[in-house]
C-alpha positions in Angstrom: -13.6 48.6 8.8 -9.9 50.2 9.7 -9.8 47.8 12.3 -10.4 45.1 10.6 -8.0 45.4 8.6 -5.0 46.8 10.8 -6.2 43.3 12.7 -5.1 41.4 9.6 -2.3 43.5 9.0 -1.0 42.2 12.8 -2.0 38.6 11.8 -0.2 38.8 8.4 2.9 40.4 10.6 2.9 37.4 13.1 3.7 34.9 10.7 6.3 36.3 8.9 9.4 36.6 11.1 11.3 39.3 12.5 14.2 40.7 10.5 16.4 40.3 12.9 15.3 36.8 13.7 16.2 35.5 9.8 20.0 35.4 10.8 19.0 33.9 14.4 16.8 30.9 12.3 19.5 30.9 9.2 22.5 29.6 12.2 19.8 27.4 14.1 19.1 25.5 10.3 23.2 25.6 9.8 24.0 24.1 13.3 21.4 21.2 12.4 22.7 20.6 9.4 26.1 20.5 10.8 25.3 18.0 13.8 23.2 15.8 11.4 25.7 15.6 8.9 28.7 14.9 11.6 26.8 12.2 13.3 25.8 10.2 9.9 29.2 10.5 9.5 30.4 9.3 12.6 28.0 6.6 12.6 29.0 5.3 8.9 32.3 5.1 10.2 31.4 3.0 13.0 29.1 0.8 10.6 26.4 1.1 12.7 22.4 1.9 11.3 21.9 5.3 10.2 17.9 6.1 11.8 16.9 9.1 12.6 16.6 7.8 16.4 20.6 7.0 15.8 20.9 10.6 14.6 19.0 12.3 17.2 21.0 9.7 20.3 24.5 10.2 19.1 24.1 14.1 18.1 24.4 15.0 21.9 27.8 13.3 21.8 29.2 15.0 18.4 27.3 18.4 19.4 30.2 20.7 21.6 27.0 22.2 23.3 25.8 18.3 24.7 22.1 19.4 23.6 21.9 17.1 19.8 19.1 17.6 17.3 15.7 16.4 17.7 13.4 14.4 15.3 11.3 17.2 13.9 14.2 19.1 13.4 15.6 16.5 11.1 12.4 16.0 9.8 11.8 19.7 9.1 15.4 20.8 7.9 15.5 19.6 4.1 19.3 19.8 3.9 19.6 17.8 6.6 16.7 15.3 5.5 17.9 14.8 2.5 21.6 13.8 3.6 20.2 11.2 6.5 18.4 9.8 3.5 21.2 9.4 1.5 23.2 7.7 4.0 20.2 5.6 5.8 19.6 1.5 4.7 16.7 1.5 6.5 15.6 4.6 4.7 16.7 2.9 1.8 15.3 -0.3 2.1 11.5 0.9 2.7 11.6 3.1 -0.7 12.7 -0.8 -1.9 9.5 -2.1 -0.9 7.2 0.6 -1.9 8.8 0.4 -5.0 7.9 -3.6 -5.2 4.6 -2.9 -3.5 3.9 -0.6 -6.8 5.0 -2.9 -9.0 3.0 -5.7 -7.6 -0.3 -4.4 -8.0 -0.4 -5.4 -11.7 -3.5 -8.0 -11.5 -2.8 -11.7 -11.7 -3.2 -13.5 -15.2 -3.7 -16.9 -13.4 -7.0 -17.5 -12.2 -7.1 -17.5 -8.0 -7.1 -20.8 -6.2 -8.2 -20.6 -2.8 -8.5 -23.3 -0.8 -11.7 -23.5 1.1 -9.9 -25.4 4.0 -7.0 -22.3 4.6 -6.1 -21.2 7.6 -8.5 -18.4 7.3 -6.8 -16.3 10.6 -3.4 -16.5 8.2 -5.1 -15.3 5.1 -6.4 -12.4 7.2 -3.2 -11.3 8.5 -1.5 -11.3 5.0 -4.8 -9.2 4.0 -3.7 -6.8 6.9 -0.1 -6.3 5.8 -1.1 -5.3 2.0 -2.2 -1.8 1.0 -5.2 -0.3 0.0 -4.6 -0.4 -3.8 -3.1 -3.7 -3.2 -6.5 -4.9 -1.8 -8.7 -3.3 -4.4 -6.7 -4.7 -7.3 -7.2 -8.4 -5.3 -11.3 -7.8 -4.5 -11.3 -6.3 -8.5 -9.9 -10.1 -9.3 -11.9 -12.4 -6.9 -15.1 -9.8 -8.4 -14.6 -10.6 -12.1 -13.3 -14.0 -11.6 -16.8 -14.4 -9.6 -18.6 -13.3 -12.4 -17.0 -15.8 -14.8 -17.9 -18.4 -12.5 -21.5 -17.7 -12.4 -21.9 -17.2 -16.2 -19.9 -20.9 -16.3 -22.5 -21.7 -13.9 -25.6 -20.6 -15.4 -24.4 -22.1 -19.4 -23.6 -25.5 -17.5 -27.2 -25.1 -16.2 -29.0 -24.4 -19.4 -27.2 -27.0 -20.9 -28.1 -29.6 -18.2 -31.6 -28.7 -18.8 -31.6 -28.7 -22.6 -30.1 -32.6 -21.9 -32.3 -33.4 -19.7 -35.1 -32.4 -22.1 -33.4 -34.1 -25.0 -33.3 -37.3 -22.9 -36.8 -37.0 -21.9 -38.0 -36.7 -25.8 -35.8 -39.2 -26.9 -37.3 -41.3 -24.5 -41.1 -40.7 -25.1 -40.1 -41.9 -28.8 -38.8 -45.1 -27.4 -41.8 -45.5 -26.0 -43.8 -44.9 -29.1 -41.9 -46.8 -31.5 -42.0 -49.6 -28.8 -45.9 -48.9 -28.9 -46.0 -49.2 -32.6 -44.0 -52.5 -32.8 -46.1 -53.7 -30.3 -48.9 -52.9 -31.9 -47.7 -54.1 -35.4 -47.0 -57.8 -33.7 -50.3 -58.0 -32.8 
């Protein structure tokens, strides 16, 4: 069982870092923050699109060392997330449309009109761009306004035949009280 557990011991070891690697991974976090923060910088002056493929181009120019930063090192470095977010439209501009997307899913009051001549390739390609809640909120629609349809249709069809059957009685008495004055001439 001791070896078991000195294994584990080894494990638990390996995934904490050395002591003396803390201030080695404390100045390789700093020096990312730096270089991300300098080339947003440079590249706002410039006017030019802050991306994170901006970032990690143009770092290799700001950086003293010519090496840059990389993607996941953006990615993974909160500080320096955080300040390409700040400073990124494009960053900006998609938390815009999630935030309409959200908002959009609110089901429609009107009833749907679909046309049963659309261009059904189009109608399949705007399908494709919406999002999964976006698409069950729609099928939860064209569902319940389904159903209304077919209780529409099934009332239109009782009352059809209760017409029909009104129309056939009224005229079978025609024909009697035809029969009777017939009958009454004679």
């Amino acid at each position: 069982m001791s070896h078991l557990s000195s294994s584990n011991e080894t494990n638990d070891e390996q995934r904490q870092p050395k002591p003396w690697l803390l201030k080695h991974y404390q100045e390789k976090r700093q020096r990312t923050v730096t270089l991300v923060k300098a080339t947003v910088d440079q590249l706002v002056k410039e006017k030019q699109t802050v991306t994170i493929e901006a970032i990690c181009r143009e770092s290799a120019e700001v950086d003293p060392e010519g090496r840059g930063v990389k993607k996941s090192a953006i990615l993974e470095n909160t500080e320096a997330h955080a300040y390409y977010r700040q400073h990124s439209t494009s960053y900006q501009a998609m938390k815009q449309r999630n935030r309409k997307q959200k908002r959009k899913i609110s089901p429609d009051p009107q009833p749907l009109r679909i046309d049963p001549n659309r261009d059904v390739d189009r109608a399949r390609y705007r399908y494709l761009q919406l999002t999964k809640a976006e698409i069950v909120e729609r099928l939860l629609t064209v569902e319940q306004g389904y159903a209304e349809v077919h209780q529409q249709l099934a009332r239109l069809q009782f009352q059809l035949l209760e017409q029909e059957q009104q129309n056939a009685e009224q005229q079978r008495q025609e024909k009697r009280s035809d029969r009777n004055r017939k009958e009454g001439k004679q």
